[in-house]
N, C-alpha and C positions, 0 to 999 in steps of 0.2 A: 313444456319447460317447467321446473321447480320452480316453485315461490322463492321468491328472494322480500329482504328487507331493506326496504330504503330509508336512509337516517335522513331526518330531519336536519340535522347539524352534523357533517362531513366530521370524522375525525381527521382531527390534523395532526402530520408528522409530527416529531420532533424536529427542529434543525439541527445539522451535521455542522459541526463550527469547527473541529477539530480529528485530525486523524494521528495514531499512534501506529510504530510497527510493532505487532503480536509477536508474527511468527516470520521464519526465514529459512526457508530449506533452498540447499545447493545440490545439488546430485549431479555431480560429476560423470558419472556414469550415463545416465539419461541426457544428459546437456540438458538440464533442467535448471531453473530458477522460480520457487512458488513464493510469493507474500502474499501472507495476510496481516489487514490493516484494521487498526481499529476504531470508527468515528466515534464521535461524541456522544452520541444517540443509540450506542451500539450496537452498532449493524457492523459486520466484517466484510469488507470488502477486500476481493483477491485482484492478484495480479503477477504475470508471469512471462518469462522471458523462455526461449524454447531453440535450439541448437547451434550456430555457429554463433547467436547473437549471447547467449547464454555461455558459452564457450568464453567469450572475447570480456563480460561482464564479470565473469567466475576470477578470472586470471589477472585482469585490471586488480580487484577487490584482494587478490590473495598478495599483489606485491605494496597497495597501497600503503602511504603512511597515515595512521588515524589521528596521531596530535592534535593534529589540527583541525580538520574534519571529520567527528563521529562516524560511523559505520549507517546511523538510522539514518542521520544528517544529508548522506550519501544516497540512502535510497530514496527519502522523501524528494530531494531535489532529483534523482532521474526519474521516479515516476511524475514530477511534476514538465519537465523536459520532454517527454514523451506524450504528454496529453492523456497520460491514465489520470492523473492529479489534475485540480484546477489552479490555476495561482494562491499562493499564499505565502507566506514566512514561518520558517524554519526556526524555532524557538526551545530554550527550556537548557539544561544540565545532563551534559551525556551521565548516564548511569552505571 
């Protein structure tokens, strides 16, 4: 086996206190839904929805109205509905 190096004092993470949405591909064609998100610490974490469900999500989102609920707003609450997210609240000024 290779030598390794043991730290005396563990480096320790950052904490993740916050996630943003990056990025948002739809592909209609594939019945694809890709997000990438981005915590606090930044690190990007993905996540993705993938044929009839992504179908059903694409078509909800295409006749929505945003007034009142953001679009990020939208996705941070169903990746948190879904158990990709952990609990938290939904904050800050759509952009």
């Amino acid at each position: 086996m290779a030598e390794i190096l043991t730290l005396t004092t563990p480096i320790a993470q950052p904490s993740r206190t916050t996630y943003r949405v990056q990025r948002l591909t739809l592909d209609w064609d594939a019945a694809a839904i890709r997000i990438d998100l981005l915590g606090s610490d930044g690190v990007v974490v993905n996540a993705s929805y993938d044929g009839a469900v992504a179908l059903a999500l694409m078509t909800t989102l295409n006749s929505a109205n945003m007034s009142t609920t953001s679009l990020h707003k939208r996705i941070l609450q169903k990746l948190q509905t879904d158990g990709i997210l952990p609990a938290g609240t939904v904050s800050g000024t759509p952009s």
